[in-house]
C-alpha positions in Angstrom: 2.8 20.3 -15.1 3.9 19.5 -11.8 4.0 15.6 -10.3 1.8 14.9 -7.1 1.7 11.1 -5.5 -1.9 10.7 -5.2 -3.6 7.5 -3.3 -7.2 7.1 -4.1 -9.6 4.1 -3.3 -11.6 2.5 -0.8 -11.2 -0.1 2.1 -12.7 -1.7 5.3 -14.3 0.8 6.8 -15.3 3.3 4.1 -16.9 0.4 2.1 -19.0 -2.3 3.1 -17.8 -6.2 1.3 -21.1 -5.6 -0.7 -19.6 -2.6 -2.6 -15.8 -3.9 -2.0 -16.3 -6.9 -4.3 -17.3 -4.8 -7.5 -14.2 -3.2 -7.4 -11.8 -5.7 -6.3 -8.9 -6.5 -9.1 -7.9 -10.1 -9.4 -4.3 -10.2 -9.7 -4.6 -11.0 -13.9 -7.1 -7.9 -14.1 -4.6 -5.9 -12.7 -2.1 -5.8 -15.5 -4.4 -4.6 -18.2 -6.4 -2.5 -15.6 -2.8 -0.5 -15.1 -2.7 -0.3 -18.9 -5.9 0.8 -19.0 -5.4 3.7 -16.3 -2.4 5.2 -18.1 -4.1 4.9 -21.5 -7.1 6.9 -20.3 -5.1 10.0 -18.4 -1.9 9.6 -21.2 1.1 11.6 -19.6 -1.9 13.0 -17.0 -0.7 9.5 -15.2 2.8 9.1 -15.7 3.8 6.0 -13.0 0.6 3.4 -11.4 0.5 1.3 -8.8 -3.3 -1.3 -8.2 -3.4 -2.5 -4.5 -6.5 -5.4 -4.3 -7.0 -7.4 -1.6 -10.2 -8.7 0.4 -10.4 -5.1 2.5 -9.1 -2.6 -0.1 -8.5 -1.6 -3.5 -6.3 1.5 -4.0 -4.9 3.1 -6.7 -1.4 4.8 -6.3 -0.3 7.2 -9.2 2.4 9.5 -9.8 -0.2 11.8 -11.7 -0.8 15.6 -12.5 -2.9 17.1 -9.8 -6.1 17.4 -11.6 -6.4 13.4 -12.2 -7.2 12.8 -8.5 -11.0 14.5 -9.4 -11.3 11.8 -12.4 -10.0 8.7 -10.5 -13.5 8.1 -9.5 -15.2 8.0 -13.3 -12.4 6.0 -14.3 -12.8 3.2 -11.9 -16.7 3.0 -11.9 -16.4 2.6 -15.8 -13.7 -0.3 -15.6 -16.0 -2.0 -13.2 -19.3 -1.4 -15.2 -21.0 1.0 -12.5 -22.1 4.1 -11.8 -19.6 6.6 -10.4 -22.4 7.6 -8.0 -22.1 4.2 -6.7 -19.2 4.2 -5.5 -18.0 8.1 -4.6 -19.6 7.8 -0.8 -17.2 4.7 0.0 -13.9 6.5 -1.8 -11.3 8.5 -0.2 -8.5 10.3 -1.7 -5.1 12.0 -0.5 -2.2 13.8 -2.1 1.1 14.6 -1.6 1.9 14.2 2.7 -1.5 12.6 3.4 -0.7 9.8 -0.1 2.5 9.0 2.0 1.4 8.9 5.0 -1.4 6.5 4.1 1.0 4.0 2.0 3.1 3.8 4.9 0.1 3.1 7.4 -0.7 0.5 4.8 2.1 -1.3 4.6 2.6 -1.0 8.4 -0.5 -2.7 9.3 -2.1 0.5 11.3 -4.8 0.7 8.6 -5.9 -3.4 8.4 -8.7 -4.6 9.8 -6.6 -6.7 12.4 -4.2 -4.0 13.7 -0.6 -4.9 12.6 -1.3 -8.0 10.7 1.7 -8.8 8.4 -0.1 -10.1 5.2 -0.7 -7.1 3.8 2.5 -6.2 3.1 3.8 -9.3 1.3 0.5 -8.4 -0.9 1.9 -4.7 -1.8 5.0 -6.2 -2.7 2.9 -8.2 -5.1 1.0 -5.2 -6.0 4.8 -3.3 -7.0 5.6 -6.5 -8.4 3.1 -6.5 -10.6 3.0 -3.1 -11.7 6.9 -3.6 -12.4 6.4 -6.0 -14.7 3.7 -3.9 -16.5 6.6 -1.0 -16.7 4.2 1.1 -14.9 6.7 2.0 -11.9 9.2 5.1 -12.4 11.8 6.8 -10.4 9.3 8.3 -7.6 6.9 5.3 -6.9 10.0 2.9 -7.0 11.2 5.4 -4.3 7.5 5.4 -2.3 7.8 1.9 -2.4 10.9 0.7 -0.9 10.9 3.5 1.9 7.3 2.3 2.8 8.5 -1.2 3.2 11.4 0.2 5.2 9.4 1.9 7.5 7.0 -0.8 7.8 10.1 -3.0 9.1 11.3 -0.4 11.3 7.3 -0.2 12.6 7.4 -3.9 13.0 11.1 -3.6 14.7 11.1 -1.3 16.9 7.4 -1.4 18.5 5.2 -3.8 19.6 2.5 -3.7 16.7 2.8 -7.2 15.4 3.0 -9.1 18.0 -0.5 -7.9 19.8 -2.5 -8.4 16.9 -4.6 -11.1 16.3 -4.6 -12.6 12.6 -7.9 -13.5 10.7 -7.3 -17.0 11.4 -6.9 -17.4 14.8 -10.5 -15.0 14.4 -11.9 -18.1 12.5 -10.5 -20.8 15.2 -12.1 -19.0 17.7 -15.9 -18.3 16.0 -16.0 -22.5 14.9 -15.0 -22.8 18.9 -18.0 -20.7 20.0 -20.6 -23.5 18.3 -18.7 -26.8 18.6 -16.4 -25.8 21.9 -13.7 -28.3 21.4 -13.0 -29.0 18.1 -11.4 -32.6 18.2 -14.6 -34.1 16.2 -15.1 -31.5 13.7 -13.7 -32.1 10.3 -12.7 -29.3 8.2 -12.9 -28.2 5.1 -11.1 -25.4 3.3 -11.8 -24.2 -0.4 -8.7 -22.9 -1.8 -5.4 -23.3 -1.9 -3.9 -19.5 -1.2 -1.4 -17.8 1.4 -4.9 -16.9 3.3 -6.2 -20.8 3.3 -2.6 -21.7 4.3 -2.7 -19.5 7.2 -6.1 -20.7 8.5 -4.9 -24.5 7.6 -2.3 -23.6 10.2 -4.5 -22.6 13.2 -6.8 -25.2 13.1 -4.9 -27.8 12.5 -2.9 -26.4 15.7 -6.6 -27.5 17.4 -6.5 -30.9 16.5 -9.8 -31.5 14.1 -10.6 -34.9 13.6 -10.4 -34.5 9.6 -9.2 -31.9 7.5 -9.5 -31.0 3.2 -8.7 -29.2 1.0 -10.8 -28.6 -1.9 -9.1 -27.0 -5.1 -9.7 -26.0 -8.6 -6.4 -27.1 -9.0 -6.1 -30.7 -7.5 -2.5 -30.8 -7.4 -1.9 -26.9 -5.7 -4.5 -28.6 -3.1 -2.0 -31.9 -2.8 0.5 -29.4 -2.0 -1.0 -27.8 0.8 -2.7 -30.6 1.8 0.6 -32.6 2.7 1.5 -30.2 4.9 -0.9 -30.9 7.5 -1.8 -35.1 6.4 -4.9 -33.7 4.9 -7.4 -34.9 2.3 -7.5 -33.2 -1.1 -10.6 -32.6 -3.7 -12.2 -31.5 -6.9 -14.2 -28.1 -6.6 -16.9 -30.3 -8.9 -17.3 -32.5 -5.9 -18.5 -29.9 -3.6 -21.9 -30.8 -4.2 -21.7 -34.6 -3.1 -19.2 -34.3 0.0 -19.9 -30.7 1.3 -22.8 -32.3 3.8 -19.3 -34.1 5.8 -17.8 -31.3 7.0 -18.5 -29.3 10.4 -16.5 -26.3 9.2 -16.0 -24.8 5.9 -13.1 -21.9 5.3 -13.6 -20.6 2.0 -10.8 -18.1 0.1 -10.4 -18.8 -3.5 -10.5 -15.6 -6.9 -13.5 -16.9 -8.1 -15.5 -13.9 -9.6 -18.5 -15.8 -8.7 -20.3 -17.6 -5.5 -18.8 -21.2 -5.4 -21.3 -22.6 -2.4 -24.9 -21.5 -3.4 -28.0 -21.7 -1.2 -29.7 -24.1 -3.3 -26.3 -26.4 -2.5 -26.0 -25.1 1.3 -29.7 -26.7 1.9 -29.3 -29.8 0.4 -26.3 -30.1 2.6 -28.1 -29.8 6.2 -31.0 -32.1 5.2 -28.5 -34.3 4.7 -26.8 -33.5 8.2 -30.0 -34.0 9.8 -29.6 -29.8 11.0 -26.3 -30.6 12.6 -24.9 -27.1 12.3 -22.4 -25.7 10.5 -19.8 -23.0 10.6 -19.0 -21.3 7.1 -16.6 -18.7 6.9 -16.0 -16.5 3.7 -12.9 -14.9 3.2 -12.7 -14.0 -0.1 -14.2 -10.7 -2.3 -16.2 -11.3 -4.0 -17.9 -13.5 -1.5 -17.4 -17.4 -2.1 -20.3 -18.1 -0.5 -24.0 -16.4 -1.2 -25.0 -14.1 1.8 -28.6 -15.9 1.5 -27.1 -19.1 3.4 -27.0 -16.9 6.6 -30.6 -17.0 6.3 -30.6 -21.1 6.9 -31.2 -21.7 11.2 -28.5 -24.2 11.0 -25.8 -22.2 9.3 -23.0 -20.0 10.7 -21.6 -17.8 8.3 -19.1 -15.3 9.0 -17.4 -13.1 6.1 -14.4 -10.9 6.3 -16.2 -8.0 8.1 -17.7 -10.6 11.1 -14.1 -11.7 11.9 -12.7 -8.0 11.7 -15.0 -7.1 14.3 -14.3 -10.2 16.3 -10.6 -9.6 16.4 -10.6 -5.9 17.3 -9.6 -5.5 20.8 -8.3 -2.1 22.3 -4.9 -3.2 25.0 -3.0 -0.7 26.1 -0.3 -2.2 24.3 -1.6 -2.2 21.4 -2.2 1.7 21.5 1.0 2.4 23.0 2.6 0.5 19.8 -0.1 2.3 17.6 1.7 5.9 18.9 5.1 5.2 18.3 4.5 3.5 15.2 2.6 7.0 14.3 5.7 9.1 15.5 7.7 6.4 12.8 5.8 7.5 10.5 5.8 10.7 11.0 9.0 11.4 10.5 9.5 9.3 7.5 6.7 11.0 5.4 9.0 14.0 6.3 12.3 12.4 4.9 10.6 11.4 2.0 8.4 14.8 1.3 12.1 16.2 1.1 13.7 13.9 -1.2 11.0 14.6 -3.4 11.4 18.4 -3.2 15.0 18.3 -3.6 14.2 15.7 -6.7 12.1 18.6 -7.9 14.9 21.3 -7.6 17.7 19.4 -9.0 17.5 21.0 -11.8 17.4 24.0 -10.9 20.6 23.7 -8.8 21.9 22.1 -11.5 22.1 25.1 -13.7 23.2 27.4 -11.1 26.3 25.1 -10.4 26.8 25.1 -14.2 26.8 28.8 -14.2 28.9 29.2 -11.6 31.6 27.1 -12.7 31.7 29.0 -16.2 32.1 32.5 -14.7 34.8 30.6 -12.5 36.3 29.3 -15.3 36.1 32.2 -17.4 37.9 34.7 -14.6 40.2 31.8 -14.4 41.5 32.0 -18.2 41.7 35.4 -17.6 43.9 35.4 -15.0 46.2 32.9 -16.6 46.7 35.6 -19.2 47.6 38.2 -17.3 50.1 35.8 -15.6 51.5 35.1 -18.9 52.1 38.5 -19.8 54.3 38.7 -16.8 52.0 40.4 -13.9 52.9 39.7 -10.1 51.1 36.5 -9.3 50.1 38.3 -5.9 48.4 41.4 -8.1 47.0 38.5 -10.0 45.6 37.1 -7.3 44.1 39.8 -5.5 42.3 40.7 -9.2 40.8 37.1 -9.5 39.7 37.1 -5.8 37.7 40.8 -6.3 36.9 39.9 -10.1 35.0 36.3 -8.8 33.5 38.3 -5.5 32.0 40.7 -7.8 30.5 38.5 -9.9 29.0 36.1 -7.2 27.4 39.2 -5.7 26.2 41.3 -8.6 22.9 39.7 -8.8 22.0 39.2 -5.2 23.0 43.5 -4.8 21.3 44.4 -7.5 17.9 42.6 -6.9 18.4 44.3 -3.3 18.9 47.6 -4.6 15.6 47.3 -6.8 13.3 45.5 -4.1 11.6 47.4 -1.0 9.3 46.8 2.0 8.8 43.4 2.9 10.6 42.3 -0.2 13.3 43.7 0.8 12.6 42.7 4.7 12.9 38.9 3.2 15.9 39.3 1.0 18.2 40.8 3.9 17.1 37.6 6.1 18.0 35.6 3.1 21.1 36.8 2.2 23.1 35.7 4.8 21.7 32.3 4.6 22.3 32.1 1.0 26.0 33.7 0.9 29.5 31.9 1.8 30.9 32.8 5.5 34.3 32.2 6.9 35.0 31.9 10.8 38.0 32.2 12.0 39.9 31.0 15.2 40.8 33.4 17.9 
């Protein structure tokens, strides 16, 4: 059976965060989901890739063609939910279109924020990963390291990354809109990962009066926290110390709501109704989507800032167009390196072949030599014997073919035969 790259998942804007979070693969799920994937299709999935972050989760296989149809099943039975559930959000592509899309991907043109960079440290992770669980062969180890090529020459030669606008700065700004200056606000982010370090970075760029950061992990928090003179605490404290802070940035793996309602309203009785801005970065959601209901409460998730930060300059579309003409002609280096890769073995045994009737017609003329024949007669034979025998096949299937067959062969021919040119 023949080998199609096949991309099949769901993201941003196919899925709401609602249905995003019961799919979403925390980076020790992925492992044995990759094992998983390859034990249910056996040699039907013969290299995997699992790409999970807050906007998407896509699948990348090296699979026989038919697998793309099952993709769906498989996924909605990991995840304990009906395939129905989820087959209006998916999208799948093959072949070109798989490529194309990784490449996008990786390039930032399919993010939420239009050229951010963080997602693709997060599919080197993703490779990473499905390295380590030997579920990366020759042709996705290929995918892979052009698409990061290309999204470095996307990020090189165009202007892509530096007119888009990160998720933090998106979270700087929405705290701005309700407190305006943000000098007496203190901050609180839950987590300690790349996204909290980011978001760490631009407020504290703003000059709150106070920052935290609150970690399962106390001394992952100490880390971070020293970075910007911070205060560090438990996740148990929440409960007690929550009500002190103006903002709260929330990104951590938990596969459950860290801040509840019940905890949300506590906290603005005790601020008297001061409000508060919450913002939810993670999937599944941190944070309950009831306390949106509270009148004091501002809560953003991932889809709020995404469309805060999308903005249409016409730099940002001229970028967009040559970044697409990249890409373009990437997928179209790659498509051939894989159809060559598929026809190297045919070429292979024609090369073979040729060199045995060569050698062959070779020995033979070695003989006649040694029986004392003129090397020029010699010669001459092995030149007609060789020409004979490299165009004995293509005559013959001539001479049996007719009509258009034959139409095509003739245009063929001189395409597939030697030619000499000569000087005048």
């Amino acid at each position: 059976m023949s080998v199609d790259v096949l991309t099949f998942g769901l993201n941003h804007v196919s899925a709401p965060v609602a249905v995003r979070e019961r799919v979403s693969f925390p980076m020790d799920v992925v492992r044995p989901a990759l094992e998983g994937l390859r034990s249910a299709f056996g040699s039907g999935v013969r290299e995997a890739a699992i790409l999970s972050t807050c906007n998407r989760t896509e699948i990348y296989c090296a699979a026989e063609p038919h697998v793309i149809e099952r993709l769906p099943d498989w996924m909605a039975d990991f995840n304990s939910l009906k395939s129905g559930d989820l087959t209006p959000h998916l999208y799948r592509y093959q072949q070109n279109d798989a490529v194309r899309h990784a490449f996008r991907v990786a390039s930032g043109l399919d993010s939420m924020v239009l050229g951010e960079p963080q997602i693709l440290g997060q599919m080197k992770d993703a490779v990473r990963v499905a390295e380590q669980a030997g579920a990366l062969g020759t042709l996705l180890h290929q995918l892979f390291q052009r698409t990061f090529s290309v999204a470095k020459e996307v990020r090189s030669h165009t202007a892509i990354g530096a007119h888009s606008v990160s998720m933090a700065a998106a979270a700087v700004r929405l705290a701005e809109r309700v407190f305006g200056d943000l000098s007496d606000a203190n901050v609180l982010f839950i987590g300690a990962g790349e996204m909290i370090e980011l978001c760490a970075t631009h407020f504290a760029a703003v000059g709150p009066k106070n920052i935290c950061v609150a970690n399962r992990s106390i001394e992952r928090a100490e880390v971070l926290a020293n970075r910007f003179s911070a205060q560090t605490m438990r996740l148990s404290d929440l409960p007690d110390r929550i009500e002190q802070y103006d903002v709260i940035v929330s990104c951590t793996a938990s596969s459950l709501p860290i801040l509840g309602l019940g905890m949300v309203e506590r906290a603005i009785r005790a601020r008297r109704h001061r409000p508060v801005v919450m913002v939810d970065l993670a999937v599944p959601r941190d944070i309950e989507p009831e306390v949106a209901r509270l009148s004091d409460v501002y809560l953003y998730s991932v889809d709020d800032l995404g469309r805060v930060v999308q903005r249409g300059t016409d730099a940002r579309k001229a970028a967009v167009v040559q970044a697409e003409a990249i890409i373009d002609t990437q997928v179209q280096n790659f498509m051939h390196w894989l159809y060559t890769r598929e026809i190297v073995p045919a070429l292979v045994d024609v090369q073979q072949n040729a060199e045995q009737v060569s050698q062959f017609e070779l020995e033979r003329a070695k003989r006649l030599l040694a029986r004392g024949e003129s090397p020029d007669d010699v010669l001459q034979w092995l030149a007609h014997s060789l020409t004979q025998k490299y165009l004995h096949g293509p005559m013959a299937e001539l001479n049996r073919s007719e009509g258009p067959q034959r139409e095509q062969l003739l245009e063929m021919l001189p395409r597939l035969l030697p030619t000499t040119s000569r000087r005048r």
